[in-house]
SEDOGU-272852 format. One record per residue (C-alpha): residue in one letter; z, y, x. Coordinates in steps of 0.001 Angstrom, whole numbers. Layout:
{voro a, {Z, Y, X}}
...
This chain:
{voro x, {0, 0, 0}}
{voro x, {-1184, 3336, 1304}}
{voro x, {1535, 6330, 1644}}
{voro x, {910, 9157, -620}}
{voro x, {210, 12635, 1270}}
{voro x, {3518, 13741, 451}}
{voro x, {5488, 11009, 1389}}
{voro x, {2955, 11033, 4858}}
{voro x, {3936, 14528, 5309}}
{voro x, {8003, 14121, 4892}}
{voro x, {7754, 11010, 6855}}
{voro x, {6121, 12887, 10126}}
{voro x, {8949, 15195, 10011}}
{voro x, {11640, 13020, 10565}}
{voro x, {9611, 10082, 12396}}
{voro x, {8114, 6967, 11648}}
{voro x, {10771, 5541, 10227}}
{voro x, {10148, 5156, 6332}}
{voro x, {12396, 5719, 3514}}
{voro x, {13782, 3710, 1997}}
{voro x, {14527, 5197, -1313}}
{voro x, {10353, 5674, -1003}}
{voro x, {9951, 1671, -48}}
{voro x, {11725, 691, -2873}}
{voro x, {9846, -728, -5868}}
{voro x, {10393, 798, -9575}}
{voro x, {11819, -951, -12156}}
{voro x, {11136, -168, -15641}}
{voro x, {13631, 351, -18088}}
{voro x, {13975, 599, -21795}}
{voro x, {15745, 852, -25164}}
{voro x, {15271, -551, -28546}}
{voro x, {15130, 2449, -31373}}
{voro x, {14786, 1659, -34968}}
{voro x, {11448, 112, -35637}}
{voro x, {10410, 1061, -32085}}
{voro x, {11177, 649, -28856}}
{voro x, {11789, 3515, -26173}}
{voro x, {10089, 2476, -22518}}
{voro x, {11198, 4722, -18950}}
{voro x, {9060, 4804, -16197}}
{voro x, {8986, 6628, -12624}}
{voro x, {8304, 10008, -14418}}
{voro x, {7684, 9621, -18083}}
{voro x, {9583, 7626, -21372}}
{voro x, {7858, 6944, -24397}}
{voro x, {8741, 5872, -27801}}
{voro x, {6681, 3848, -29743}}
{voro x, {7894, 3443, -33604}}
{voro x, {6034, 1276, -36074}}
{voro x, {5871, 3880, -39465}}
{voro x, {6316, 2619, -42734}}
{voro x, {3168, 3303, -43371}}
{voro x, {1549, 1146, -40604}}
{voro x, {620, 2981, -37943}}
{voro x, {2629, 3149, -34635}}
{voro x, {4056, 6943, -33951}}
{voro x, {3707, 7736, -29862}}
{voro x, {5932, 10380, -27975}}
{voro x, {5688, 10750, -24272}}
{voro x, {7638, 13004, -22178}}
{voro x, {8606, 13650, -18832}}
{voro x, {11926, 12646, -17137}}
{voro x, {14482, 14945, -15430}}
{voro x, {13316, 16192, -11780}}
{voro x, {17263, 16503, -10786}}
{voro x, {17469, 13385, -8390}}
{voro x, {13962, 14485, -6823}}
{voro x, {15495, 18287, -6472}}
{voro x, {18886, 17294, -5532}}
{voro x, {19381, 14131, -3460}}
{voro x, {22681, 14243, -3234}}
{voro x, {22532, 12228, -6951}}
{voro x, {20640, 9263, -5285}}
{voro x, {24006, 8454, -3413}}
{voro x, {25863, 5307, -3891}}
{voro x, {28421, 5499, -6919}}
{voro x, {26653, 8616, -7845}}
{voro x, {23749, 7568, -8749}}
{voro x, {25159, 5400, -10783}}
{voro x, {27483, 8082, -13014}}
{voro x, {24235, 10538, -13245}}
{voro x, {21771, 7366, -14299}}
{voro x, {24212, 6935, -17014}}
{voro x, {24349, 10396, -18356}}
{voro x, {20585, 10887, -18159}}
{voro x, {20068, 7207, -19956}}
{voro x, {22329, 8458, -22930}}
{voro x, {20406, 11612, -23288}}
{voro x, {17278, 10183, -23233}}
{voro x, {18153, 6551, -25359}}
{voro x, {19702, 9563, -28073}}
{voro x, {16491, 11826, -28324}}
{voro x, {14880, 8372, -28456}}
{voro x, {16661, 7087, -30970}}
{voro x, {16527, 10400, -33217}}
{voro x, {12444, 10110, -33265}}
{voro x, {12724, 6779, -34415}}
{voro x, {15130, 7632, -37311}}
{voro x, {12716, 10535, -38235}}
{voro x, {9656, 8365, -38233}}
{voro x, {10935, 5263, -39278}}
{voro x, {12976, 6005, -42175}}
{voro x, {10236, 8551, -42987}}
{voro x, {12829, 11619, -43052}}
{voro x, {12148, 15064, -43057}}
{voro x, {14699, 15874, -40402}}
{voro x, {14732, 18196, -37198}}
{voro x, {15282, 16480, -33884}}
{voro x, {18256, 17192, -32001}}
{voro x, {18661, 20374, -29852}}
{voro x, {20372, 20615, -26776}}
{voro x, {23493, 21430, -28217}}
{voro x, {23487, 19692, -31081}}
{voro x, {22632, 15948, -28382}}
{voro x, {25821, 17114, -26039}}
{voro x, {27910, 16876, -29324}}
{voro x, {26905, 13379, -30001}}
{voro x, {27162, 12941, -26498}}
{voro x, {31312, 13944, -26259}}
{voro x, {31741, 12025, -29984}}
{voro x, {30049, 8945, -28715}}
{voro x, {32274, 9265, -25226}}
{voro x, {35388, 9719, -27757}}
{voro x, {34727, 7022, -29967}}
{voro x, {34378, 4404, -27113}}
{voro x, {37235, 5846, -24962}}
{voro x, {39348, 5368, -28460}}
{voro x, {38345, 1915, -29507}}
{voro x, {37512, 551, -25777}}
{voro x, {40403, 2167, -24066}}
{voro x, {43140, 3740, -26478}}
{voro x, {43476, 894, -28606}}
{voro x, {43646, -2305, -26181}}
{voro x, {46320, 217, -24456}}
{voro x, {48085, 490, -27461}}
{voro x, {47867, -2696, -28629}}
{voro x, {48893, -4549, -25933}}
{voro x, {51736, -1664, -25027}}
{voro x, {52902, -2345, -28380}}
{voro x, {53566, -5677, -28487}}
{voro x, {55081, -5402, -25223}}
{voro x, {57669, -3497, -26368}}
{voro x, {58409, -5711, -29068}}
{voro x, {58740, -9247, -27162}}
{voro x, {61480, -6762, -24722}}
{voro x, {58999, -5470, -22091}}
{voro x, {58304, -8634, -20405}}
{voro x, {55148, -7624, -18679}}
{voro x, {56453, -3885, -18028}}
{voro x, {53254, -2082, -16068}}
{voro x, {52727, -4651, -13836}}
{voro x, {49655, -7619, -13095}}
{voro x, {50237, -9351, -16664}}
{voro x, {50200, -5496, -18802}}
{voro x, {46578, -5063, -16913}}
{voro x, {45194, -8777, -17545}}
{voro x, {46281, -8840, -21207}}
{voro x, {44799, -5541, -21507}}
{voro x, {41175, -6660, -20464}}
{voro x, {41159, -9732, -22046}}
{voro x, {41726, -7837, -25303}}
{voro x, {39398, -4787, -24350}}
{voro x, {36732, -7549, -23795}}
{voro x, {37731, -9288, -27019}}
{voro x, {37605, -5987, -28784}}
{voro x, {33911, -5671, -27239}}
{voro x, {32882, -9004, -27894}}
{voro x, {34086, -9259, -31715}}
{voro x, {32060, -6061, -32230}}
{voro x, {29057, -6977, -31070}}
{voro x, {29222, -10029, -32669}}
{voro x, {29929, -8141, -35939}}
{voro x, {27213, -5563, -36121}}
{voro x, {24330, -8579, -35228}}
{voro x, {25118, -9868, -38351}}
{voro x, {23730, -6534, -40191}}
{voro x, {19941, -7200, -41216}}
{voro x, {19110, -3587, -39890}}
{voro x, {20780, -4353, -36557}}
{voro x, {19015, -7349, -36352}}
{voro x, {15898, -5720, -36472}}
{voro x, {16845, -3563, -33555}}
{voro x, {17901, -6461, -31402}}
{voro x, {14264, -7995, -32258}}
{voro x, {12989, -5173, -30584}}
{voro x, {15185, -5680, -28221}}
{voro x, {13738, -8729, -27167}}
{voro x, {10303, -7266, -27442}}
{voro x, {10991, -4818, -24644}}
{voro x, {12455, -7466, -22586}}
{voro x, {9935, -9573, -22501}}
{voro x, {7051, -6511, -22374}}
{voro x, {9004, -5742, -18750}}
{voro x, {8995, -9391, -17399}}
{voro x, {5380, -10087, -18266}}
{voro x, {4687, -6895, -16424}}
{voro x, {6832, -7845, -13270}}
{voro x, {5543, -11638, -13404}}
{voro x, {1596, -9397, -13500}}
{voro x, {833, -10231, -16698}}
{voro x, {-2494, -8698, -18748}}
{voro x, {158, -7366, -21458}}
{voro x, {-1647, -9244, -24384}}
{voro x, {480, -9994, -27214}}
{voro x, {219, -13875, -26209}}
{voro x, {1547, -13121, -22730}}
{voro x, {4164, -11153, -23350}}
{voro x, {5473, -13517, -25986}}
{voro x, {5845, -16471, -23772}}
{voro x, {8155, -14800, -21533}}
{voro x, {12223, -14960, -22356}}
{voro x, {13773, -12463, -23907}}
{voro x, {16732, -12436, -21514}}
{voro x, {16680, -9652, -18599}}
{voro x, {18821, -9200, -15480}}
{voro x, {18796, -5071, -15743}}
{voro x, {19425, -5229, -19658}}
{voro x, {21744, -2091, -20265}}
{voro x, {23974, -5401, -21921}}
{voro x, {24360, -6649, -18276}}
{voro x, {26107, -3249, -17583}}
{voro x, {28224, -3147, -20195}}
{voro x, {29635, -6437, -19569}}
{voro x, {29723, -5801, -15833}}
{voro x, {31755, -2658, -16837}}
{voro x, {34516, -4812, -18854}}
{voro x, {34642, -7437, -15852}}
{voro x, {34861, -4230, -13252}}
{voro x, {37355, -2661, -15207}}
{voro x, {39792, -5540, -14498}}
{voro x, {40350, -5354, -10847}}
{voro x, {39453, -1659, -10949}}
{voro x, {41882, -737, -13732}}
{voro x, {44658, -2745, -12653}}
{voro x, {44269, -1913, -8599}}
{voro x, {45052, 2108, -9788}}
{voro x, {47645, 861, -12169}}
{voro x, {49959, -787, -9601}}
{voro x, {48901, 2168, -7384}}
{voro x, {50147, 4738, -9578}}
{voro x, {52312, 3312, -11925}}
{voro x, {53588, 5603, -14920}}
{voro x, {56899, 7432, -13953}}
{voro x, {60216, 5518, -14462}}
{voro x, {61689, 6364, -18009}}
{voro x, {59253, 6961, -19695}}
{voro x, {58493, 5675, -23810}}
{voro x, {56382, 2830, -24112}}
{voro x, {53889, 5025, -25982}}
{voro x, {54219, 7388, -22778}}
{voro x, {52952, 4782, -20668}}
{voro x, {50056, 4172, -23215}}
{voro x, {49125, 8030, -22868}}
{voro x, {49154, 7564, -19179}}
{voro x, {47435, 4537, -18884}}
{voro x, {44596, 5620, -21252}}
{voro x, {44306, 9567, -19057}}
{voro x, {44101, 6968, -15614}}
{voro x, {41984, 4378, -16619}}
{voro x, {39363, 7594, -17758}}
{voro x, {39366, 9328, -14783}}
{voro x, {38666, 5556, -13083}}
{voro x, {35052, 5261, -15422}}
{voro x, {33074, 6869, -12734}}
{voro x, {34486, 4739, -10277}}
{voro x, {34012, 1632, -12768}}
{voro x, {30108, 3353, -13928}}
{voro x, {29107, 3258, -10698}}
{voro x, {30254, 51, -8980}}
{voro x, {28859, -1559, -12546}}
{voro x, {25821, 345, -11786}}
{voro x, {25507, -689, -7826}}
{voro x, {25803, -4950, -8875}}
{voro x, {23258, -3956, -11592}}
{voro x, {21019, -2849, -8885}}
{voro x, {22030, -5855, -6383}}
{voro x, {21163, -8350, -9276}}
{voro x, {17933, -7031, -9735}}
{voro x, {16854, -7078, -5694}}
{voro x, {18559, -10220, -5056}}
{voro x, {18202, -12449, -8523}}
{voro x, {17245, -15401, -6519}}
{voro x, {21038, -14936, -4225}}
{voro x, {23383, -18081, -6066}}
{voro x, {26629, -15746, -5881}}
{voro x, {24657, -12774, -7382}}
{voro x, {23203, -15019, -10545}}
{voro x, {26554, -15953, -11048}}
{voro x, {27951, -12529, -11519}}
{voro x, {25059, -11742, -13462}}
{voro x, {24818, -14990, -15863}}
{voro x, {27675, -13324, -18428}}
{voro x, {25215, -10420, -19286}}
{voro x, {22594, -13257, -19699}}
{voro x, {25065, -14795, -22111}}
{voro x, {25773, -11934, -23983}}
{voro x, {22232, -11059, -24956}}
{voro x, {21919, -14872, -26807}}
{voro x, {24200, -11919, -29366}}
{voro x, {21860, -8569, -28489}}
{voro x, {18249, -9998, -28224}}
{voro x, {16416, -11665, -30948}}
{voro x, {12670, -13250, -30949}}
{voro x, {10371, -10448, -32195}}
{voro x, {7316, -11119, -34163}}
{voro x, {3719, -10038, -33098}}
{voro x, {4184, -6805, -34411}}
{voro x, {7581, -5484, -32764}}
{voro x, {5605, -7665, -29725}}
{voro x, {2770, -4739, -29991}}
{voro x, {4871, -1631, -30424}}
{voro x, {6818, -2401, -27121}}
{voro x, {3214, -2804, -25385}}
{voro x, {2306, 177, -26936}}
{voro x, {5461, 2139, -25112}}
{voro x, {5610, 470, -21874}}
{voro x, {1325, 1212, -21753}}
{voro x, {2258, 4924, -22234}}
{voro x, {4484, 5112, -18704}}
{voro x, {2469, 2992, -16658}}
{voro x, {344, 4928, -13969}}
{voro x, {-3110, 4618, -14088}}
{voro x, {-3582, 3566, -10719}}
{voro x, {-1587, 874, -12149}}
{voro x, {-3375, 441, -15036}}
{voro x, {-6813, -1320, -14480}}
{voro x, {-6959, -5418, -15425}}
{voro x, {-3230, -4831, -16933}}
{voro x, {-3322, -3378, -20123}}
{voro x, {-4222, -4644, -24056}}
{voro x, {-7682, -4386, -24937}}
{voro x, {-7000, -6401, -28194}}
{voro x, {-4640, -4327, -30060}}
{voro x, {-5586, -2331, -33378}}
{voro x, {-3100, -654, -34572}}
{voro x, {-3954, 2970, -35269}}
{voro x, {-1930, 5633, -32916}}
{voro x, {-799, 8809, -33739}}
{voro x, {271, 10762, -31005}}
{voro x, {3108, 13838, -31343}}
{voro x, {1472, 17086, -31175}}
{voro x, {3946, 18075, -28245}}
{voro x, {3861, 14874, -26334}}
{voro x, {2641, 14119, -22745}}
{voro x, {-1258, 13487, -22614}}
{voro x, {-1163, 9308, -22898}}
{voro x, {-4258, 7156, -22290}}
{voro x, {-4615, 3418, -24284}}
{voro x, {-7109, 1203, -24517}}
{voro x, {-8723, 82, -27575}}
{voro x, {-7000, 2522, -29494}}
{voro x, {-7498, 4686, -32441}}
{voro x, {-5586, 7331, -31309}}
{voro x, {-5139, 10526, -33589}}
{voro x, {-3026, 13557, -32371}}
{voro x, {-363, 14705, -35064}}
{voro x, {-822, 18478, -36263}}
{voro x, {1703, 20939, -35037}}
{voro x, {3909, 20780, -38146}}
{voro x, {3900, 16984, -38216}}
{voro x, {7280, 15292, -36427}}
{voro x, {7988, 18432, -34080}}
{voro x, {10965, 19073, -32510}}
{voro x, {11582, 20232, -28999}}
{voro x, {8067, 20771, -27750}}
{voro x, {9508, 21106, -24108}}
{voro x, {6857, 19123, -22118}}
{voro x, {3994, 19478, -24244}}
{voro x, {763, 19323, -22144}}
């Protein structure tokens, strides 16, 4: 593979020697959306959502230019916070289009203000049921069996294992709802859009269906890599910096909850580092060990799709591809009509009718129009 004349130039300045964070190959990412499925490359995301009247609905814009202008957020740990942050913002404007299109509602996408307040109420709600309440809980009963396990090893364990049971029972709970089953089809769809591209796939329909829809760098992965961190992370700062002596039980719960929230960076970000290790080294035995819980967890968070959630996931994932990239790779048997948002990135798709929305149809933000 040839450098770039940019990369060329910024490697004769400081030697032969390449980069690294240049070398490195990029791996896609998504989202499932309702009736769609949201696809990240190295620049751009898309959303694809099948409408109810048929037709797929296309977005494309860019992605945020703050690791390329400020390295400093490509560091170890960091990285990992930041990637987080930006994946919430984008997954929630995602998921926003899909409710306008899908659901056929006349309703504004969020603004930048209006995304940072579901932003802080999402962060409550999961520091209150994922934190708060196995604190309290297991606090609780503590005090009532005579304080046996105090703050020490046993407080921390019991905590996790309810924290994860907490996490497990909900997940479990909300895959039962026909409407969140539909999500988790799509779910599967973009997993296994990503692995017939990475196993160099034509991303036909037929292809992409024969590959699993279990992924090593599912966002599911994380989160369960986040409850296992937590443990040893959680309980190293507890015995650390215990609580002060004499204080309530519910004190301690207070405490607890304010420590273990400042640790979530630490916690994101070594989650965040294994994520990355599992995807360069899947074939290491110790690495598909640590890995194979996520794998478990999405028998609950991925479903089979059909041939149409199959082609909306295409659809995305053809939107952020490069076209260098492109040529021998990409459908030339799909159908479905496209309509493209008036503001969106320029997109190119073969063997598409592709129609761009007027100005007044599914607007929001037009930040990033072309």
């Amino acid at each position: 593979m040839s450098d770039t004349s940019e990369q060329h130039h910024r490697r004769s300045e400081r030697g032969s020697k390449p980069d690294p964070m240049e070398m490195a190959p990029h791996y896609y990412g998504g989202q499932a959306v309702i009736e769609g499925v949201m696809m990240r490359g190295a620049d751009r995301w898309a959303v694809a959502v099948r409408r109810p009247v048929g037709d797929i609905w296309l977005e494309c814009h860019p992605t945020s230019s703050a690791t390329r202008d400020k390295p400093w957020l490509k560091w170890p740990m960091i990285r990992g916070c930041y990637a987080l942050f930006d994946s919430l913002a984008i997954g929630m404007k995602a998921l926003g289009i899909s409710a306008t299109q899908a659901l056929d509602e006349d309703e504004e996408e969020l603004d930048g203000a209006a995304m940072g307040g579901a932003m802080a109420l999402a962060a409550l709600l999961f520091i209150g049921v994922f934190i708060f309440l196995p604190s309290l809980g297991t606090k609780g009963l503590d005090a009532l069996i005579g304080n046996v396990m105090g703050d020490g090893v046993w407080f921390h364990i019991v905590e996790s294992v309810v924290r994860i049971a907490i996490f497990l029972g909900y997940l479990w709970s909300i895959s039962l709802v026909a409407d969140i089953r539909r999500v988790f089809e799509y779910h599967g769809a973009e997993h296994k859009t990503i692995a017939a591209w990475e196993h160099g796939e034509v991303l036909e329909p037929a292809n992409v269906d024969r590959y699993s829809t279990l992924h090593v760098r599912c966002g599911t992965n994380f989160l369960i890599l986040v409850m296992l961190i937590a443990i040893v992370v959680y309980t190293a700062g507890g015995l650390l910096v215990p609580p002060p002596d004499g204080i309530p039980w519910w004190g301690a719960v207070i405490y607890h909850v304010l420590l273990r929230v400042v640790l979530l960076p630490v916690v994101a970000g070594l989650a965040y580092e294994q994520l990355k290790l599992g995807a360069s080294r899947a074939d290491n035995p110790l690495v598909r060990a640590i890995t194979k819980p996520g794998l478990w967890l999405q028998l609950i968070t991925t479903k089979e799709p059909d041939r149409d959630q199959v082609e909306v996931a295409i659809r995305a994932f053809e939107a952020v591809v490069p076209a260098d990239k492109r040529e021998g790779r990409v459908p030339t048997t799909l159908d479905t009509p496209i309509t493209r948002a008036h503001h969106s990135l320029e997109v190119s798709l073969e063997a598409a009718e592709l129609t761009v929305a007027p100005p007044d149809e599914g607007d929001g933000d037009e930040r990033g129009a072309t």
